[in-house]
C-alpha positions as CSV (number, residue, x, y, z in Angstrom):
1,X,-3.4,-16.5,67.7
2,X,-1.6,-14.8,64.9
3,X,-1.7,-15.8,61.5
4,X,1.8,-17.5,60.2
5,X,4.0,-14.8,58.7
6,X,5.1,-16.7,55.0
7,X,7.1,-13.7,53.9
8,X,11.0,-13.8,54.0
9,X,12.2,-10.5,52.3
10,X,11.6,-7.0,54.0
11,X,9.1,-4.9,52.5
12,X,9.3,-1.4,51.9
13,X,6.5,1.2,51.2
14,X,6.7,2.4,47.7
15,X,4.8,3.8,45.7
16,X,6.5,3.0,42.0
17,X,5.2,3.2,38.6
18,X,5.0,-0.3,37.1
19,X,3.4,-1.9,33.9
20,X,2.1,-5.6,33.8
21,X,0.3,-8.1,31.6
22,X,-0.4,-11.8,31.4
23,X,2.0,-13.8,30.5
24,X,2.5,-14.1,26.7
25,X,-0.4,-11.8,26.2
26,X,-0.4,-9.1,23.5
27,X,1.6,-5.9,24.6
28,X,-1.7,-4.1,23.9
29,X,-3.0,-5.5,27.0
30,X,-0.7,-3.8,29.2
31,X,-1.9,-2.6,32.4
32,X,-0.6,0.8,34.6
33,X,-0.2,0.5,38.7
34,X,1.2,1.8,41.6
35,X,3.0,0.0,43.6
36,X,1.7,-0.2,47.3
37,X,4.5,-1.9,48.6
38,X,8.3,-3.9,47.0
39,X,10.5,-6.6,48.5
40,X,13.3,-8.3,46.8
41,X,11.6,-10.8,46.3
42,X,7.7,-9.7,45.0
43,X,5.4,-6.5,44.8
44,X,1.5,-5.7,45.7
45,X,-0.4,-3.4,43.9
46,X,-3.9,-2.5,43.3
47,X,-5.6,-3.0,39.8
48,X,-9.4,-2.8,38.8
49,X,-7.4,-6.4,35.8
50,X,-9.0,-9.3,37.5
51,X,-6.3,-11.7,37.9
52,X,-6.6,-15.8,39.6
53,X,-4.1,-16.8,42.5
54,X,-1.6,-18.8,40.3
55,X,-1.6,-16.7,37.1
56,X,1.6,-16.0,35.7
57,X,2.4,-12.4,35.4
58,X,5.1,-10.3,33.5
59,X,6.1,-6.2,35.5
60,X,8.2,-3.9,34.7
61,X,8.9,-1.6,36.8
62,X,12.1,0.6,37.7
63,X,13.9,-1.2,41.1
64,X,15.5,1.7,43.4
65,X,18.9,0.7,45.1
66,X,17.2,0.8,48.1
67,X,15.8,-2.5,46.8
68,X,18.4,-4.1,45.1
69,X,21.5,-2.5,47.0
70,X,22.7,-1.8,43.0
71,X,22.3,0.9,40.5
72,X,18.7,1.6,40.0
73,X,17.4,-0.4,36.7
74,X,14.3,-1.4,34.2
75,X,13.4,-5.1,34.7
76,X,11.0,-7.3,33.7
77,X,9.9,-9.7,36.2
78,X,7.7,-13.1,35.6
79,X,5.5,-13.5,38.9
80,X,3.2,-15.6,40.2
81,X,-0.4,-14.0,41.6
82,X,-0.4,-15.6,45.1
83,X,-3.2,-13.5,46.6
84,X,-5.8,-11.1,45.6
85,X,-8.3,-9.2,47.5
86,X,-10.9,-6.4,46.9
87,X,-11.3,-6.2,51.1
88,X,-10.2,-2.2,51.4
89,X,-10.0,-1.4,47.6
90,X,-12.0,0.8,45.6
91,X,-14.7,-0.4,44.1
92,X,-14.3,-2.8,41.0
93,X,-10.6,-3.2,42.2
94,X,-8.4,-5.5,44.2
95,X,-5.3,-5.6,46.2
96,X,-2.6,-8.1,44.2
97,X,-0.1,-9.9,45.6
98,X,2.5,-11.4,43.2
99,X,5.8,-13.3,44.0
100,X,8.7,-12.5,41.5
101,X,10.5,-15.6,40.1
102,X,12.8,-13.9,38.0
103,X,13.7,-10.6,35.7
104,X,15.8,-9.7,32.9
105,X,17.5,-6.4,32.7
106,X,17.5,-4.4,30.0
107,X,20.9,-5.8,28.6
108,X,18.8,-9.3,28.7
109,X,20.6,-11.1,31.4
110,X,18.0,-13.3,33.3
111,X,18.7,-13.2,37.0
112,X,16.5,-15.3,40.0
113,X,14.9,-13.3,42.1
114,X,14.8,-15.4,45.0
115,X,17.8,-17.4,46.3
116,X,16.0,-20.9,47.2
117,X,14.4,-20.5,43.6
118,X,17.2,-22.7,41.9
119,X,14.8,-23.5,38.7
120,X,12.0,-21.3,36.8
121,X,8.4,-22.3,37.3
């Protein structure tokens, strides 16, 4: 029996340059990844930064039109971790999962990144 697919948004294989910290941690704690794969709607990426399921996130990272269906652009998502794994990572890393909530762009709008998400968590 197959497992129940939760995902909603199509993802893409990607492999983009993205930054990420804690929320409200010190912008000297900035971590580099690759992207492994990018949806409208979240990212996964592997990190050696042990994160917890539920931790709040922020990324910036660079969102190609094939994406967004709009100019390329810098944002700055807040995410929630929703899975990590260290099953098929190098050693002392993991395989993150992490739904986007919402981003500002670089002109500081705040958009939703998911249409059902009516209110920031």
């Amino acid at each position: 029996m197959f497992a129940s697919e939760r995902r909603t948004t199509c993802r893409r294989k990607l492999h983009l340059p993205l930054r990420f910290h804690r929320q409200n941690a010190l912008a000297e704690d900035e971590n580099g990844a690759t992207s492994v794969n990018v949806s409208t709607s979240g990212v996964y990426f592997i990190s050696s930064l042990s994160l917890s399921v539920g931790e709040k996130i922020e990324v910036s990272m660079k969102m190609p039109r094939k994406i967004t269906g709009q100019k390329p652009s810098k944002r700055l998502f807040t995410g929630r971790v929703t899975h990590v794994d260290s099953q098929g990572a190098p050693p002392g890393f993991s395989r993150i999962g992490v739904h986007l909530l919402y981003y500002v762009l670089e002109s500081g709008r705040e958009q939703s990144c998911d249409v059902a998400l009516q209110v920031r968590q």
